[in-house]
C-alpha positions, 0 to 999 in steps of 0.5 A: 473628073474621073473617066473610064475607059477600057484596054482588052480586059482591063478597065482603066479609070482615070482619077483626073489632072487635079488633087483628085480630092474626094468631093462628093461628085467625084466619089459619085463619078467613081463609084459609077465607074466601079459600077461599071466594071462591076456589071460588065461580064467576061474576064476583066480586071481594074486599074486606077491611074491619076494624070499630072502631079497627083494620083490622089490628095485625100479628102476635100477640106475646103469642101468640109469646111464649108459644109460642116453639117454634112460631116458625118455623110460624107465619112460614110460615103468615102469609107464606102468607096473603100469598102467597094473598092476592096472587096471588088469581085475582080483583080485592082491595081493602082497606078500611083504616078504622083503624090499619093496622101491620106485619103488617097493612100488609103483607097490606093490600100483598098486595092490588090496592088500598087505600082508607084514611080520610083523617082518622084512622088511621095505616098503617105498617110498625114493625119498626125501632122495635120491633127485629124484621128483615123476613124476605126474603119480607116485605122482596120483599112491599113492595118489589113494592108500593111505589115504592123511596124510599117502601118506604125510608122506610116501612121504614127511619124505621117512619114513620106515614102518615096517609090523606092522606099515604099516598095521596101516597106510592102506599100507597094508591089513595084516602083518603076520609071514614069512611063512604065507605071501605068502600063505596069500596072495594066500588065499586072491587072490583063494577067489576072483579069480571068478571075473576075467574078463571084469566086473572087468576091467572095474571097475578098468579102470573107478575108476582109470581113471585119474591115469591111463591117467597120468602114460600113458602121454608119451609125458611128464611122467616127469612133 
């Protein structure tokens, strides 16, 4: 399960040593983190790190499959996450030391910055390949993010990026050796943790406003 822990001025949340898919107590635990960084006072910043192969393998399948009823909720609660991610008032880096896929990649979108290891490990967005559609939210989420002929592509094909060929195409900031992503990534959040606040909240509620509208529509998150 996800763990916070903290760094000087910078939050570090561990998402876990599994796929770290989105079940729903796993959402829960990370938006109690968020909740966490939230209230805590003083400059601050955020970074999101994984542990093992995965930083994140999207969402738990086996668990909607097994409760079909609850589909609809459960969309809401994770294009909320990204919502709370993205307009958080302090400065958020993700970590991407492994496998980065669908849901996963999409809440790594939701943060300011992406630090991915060169070597190993692949960030790709795979509805096309395994038939499920974006919902609008999800399909606002990237197109903010990313460049229109890399959200195409990425969306389109379900193409899998390396590190290399990720920082090429504007996914992410850096790609750097293994031991160095995580604390990249810690040294990109301390350097900007003294904007923490209501300033930048409010920039990023005001840039991405109708991003967020579409991932919080509840009464029709699936288009």
């Amino acid at each position: 399960m996800p763990s916070l822990d903290r760094q000087d001025n910078v939050f570090v949340l561990d998402l876990g040593d599994g796929e770290n898919r989105f079940h729903p107590d796993w959402i829960s635990a990370v938006g109690a983190a968020l909740d966490e960084v939230e209230k805590a006072e003083g400059p601050r910043a955020l970074v999101t790190a994984a542990t093992g192969k995965f930083y994140s393998n999207g969402l738990d399948l086996e668990w909607l499959l097994a409760n079909p009823d609850r589909h609809h909720q459960y969309v809401a609660s994770v294009q909320e996450l990204f919502a709370r991610l993205l307009s958080l008032p302090v400065v958020t880096v993700a970590a991407l030391q492994g496998h980065t896929f669908a849901a996963g990649a999409m809440f790594s979108l939701a943060h300011d910055f992406r630090v991915m290891r060169a070597d190993r490990g692949y960030w790709c967005l795979p509805e096309a390949d395994i038939n499920i559609p974006f919902t609008p939210g999800m399909t606002a989420l990237i197109r903010s993010r990313l460049a229109p002929q890399t959200a195409h592509e990425a969306m389109v094909t379900a193409r899998r990026y390396g590190g290399t060929d990720a920082a090429a195409a504007g996914i992410v900031d850096r790609a750097v050796e293994e031991d160095a992503v995580r604390s990249t990534a810690v040294e990109i959040a301390q350097a900007q943790a003294a904007k923490a606040g209501d300033t930048v909240g409010t920039i990023k509620s005001r840039m991405y406003a109708p991003v967020l509208a579409a991932l919080r529509d509840t009464a029709n998150p699936l288009g």
